[in-house]
C-alpha positions as CSV (number, residue, x, y, z in Angstrom):
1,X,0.0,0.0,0.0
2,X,1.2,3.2,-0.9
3,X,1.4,6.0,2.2
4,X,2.7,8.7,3.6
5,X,5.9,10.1,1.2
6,X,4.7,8.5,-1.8
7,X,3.7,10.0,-5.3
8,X,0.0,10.1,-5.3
9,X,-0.5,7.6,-8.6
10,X,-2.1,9.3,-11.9
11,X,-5.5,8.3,-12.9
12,X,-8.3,9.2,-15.1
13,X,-11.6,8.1,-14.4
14,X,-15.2,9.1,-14.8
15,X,-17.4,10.6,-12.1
16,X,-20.7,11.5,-11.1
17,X,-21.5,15.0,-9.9
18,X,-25.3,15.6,-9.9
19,X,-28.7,13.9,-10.2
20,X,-29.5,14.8,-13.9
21,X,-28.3,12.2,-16.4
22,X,-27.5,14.8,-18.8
23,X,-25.3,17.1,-16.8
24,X,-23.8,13.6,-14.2
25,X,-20.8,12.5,-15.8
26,X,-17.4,14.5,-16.1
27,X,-13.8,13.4,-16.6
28,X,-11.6,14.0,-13.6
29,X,-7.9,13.3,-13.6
30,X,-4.8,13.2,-11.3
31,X,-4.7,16.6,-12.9
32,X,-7.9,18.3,-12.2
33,X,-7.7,20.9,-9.3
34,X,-3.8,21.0,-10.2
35,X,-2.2,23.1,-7.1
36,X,-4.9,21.9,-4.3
37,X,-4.7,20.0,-1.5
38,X,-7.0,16.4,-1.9
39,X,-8.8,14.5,0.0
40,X,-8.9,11.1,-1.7
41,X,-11.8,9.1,0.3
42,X,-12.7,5.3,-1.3
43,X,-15.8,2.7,0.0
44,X,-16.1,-0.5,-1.0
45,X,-19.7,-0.8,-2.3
46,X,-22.6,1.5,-3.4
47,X,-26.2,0.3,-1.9
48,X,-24.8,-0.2,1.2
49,X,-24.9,0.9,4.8
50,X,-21.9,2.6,6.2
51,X,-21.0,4.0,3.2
52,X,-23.7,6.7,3.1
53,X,-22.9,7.7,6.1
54,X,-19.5,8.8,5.4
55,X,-20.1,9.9,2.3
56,X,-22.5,12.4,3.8
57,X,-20.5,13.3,6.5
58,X,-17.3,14.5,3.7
59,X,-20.2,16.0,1.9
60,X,-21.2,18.4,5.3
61,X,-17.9,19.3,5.9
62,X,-17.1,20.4,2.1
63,X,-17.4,23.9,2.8
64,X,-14.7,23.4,5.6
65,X,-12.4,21.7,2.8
66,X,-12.8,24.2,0.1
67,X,-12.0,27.3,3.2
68,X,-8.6,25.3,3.4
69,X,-8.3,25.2,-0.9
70,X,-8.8,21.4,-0.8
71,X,-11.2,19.4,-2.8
72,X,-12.9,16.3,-2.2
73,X,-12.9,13.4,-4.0
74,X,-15.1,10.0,-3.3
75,X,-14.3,7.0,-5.2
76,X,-15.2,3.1,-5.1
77,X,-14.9,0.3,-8.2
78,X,-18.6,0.8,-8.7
79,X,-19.4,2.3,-12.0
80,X,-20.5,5.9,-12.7
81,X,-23.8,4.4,-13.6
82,X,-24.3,3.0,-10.2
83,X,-23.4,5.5,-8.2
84,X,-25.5,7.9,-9.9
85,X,-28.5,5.7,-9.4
86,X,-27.3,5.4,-5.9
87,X,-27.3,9.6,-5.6
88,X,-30.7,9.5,-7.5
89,X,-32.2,7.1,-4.8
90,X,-30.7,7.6,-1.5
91,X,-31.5,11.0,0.1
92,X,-28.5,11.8,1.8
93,X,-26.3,11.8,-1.6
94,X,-28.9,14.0,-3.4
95,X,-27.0,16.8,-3.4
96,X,-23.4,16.1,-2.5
97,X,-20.8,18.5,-3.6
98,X,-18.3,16.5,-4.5
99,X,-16.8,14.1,-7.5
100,X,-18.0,10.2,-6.6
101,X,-15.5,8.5,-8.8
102,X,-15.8,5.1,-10.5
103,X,-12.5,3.1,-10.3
104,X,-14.6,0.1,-12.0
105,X,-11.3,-1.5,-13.9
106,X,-9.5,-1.5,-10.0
107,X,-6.6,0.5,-11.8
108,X,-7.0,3.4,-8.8
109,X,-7.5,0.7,-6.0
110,X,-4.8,-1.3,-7.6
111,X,-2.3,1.0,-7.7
112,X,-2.7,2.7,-4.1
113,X,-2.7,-1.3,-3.1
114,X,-6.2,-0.9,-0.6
115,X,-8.4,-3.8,-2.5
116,X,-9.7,-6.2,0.6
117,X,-7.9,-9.2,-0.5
118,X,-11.1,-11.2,-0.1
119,X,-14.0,-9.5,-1.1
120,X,-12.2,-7.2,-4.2
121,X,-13.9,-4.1,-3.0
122,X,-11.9,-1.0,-2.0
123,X,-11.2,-0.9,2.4
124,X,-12.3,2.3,4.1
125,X,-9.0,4.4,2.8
126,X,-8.6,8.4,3.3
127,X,-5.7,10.3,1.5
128,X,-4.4,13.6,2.3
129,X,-2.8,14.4,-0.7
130,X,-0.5,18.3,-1.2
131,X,-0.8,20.5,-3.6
132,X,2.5,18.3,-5.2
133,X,0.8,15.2,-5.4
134,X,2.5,14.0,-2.5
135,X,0.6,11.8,0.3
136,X,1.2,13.1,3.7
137,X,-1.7,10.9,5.5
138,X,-3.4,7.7,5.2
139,X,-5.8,6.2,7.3
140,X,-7.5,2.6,6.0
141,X,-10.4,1.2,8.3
142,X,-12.0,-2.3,8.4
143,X,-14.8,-2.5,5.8
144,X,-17.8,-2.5,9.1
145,X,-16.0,0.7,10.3
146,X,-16.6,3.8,9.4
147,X,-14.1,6.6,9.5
148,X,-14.5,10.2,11.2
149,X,-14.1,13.0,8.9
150,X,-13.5,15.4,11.2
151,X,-10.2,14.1,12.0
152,X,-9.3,14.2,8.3
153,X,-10.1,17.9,8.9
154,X,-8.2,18.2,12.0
155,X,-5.2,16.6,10.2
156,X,-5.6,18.5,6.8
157,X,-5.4,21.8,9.7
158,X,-2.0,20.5,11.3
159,X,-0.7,19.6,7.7
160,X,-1.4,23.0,6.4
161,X,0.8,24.2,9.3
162,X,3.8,23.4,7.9
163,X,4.4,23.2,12.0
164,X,5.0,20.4,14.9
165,X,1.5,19.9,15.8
166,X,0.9,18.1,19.3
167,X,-1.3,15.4,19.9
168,X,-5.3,16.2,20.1
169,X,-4.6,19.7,18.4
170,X,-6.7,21.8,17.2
171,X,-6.7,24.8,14.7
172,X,-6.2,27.6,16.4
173,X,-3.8,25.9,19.6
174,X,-0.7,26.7,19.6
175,X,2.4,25.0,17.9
176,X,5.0,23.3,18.9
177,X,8.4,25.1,19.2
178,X,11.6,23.0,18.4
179,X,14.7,23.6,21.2
């Protein structure tokens, strides 16, 4: 599995951004929002339980992201097709603001090396990825856990620092000073 250091890997895949079939699909790449901070967030399977939970939770706290000039980006091995029925038919994705991106051919999942070896489905993985494509956090939870997005927020905050950050802080709190 790729982490924290390593060269975010290129992609191009297609994604779903709305409800309307004839405005839902766009092309998003490695290179779209070139010179932002990402969050990278994957679930392993559309029409699902914990899944929508997450994904609405990232969605609430999009605004948050964007202060900070980071987008979001949601992806699973589900096609574009599913997960806009999926947005269509569960309430709580209606109106997300953010790219759910379909990594059906596993090239995505493959590469950052967070398929579940047994069931093929992407594992509950969050990337915080710099403006340089580099990964500076990973988190990967168990497939029946789901993740809290606030901490991605709270480490997106120390990250953007460029500081020593202690443990539990919080934007705002003070730094750490080196001797």
């Amino acid at each position: 599995m790729l982490t924290v250091g390593d060269k975010f890997p290129s992609f191009a895949l297609k994604a779903v951004v709305s409800t309307d079939p004839k405005t839902a699909f766009v092309d998003v790449t490695d290179a779209t929002d070139a010179g932002k901070w990402k969050i990278v967030f994957f679930w392993p399977k559309d029409f699902t339980f914990v899944c929508p939970t997450e994904i609405a939770a990232f969605g609430k706290l999009n605004d948050d992201f964007a202060d900070r000039d980071t987008v979001v980006y949601g992806a699973s091995t589900d096609s574009e097709f599913v997960h806009l029925a999926w947005r269509q038919h569960h309430p709580d994705l209606n109106d997300l603001p953010f790219p759910m991106l379909a990594d059906i051919k596993r090239e995505l999942s493959e590469a950052l090396g967070i398929l579940d070896k047994q069931e093929g489905v992407c594992l509950r993985a969050t990337f915080v990825v710099d403006p340089e494509g580099v990964i500076r956090f990973v988190a990967v939870n168990d497939l029946s856990v789901g993740r809290n997005t606030q901490e991605v927020l709270r480490v997106l905050d120390a990250l953007q620092t460029d500081e020593l950050c202690p443990c539990n802080w919080q934007k705002g709190e003070a730094v750490l000073q080196a001797a």
